[in-house]
Phi, psi and omega in degrees: 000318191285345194250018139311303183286348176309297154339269210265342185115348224275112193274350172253029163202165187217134163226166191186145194271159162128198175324266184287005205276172179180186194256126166254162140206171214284093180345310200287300166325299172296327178299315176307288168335306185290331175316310184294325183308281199214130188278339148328315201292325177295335180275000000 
């Protein structure tokens, strides 16, 4: 994922390794995600 981001620029989403570490993304980005996850969440 981090060198995707590396790669395109892509500014609504962020990640980091370690502990405390995880995948952010942008709200709009993750709401998108989740739609895709199960098309119900959207309705």
């Amino acid at each position: 994922m981090t060198a995707w981001i590396e790669a395109t620029g892509a500014i609504g989403l962020q990640s980091r390794a370690g502990r405390y570490g995880g995948t952010y993304a942008h709200r709009e980005i993750a709401l998108n995600f989740c739609y895709w996850l199960s098309p119900t969440f959207q309705v």
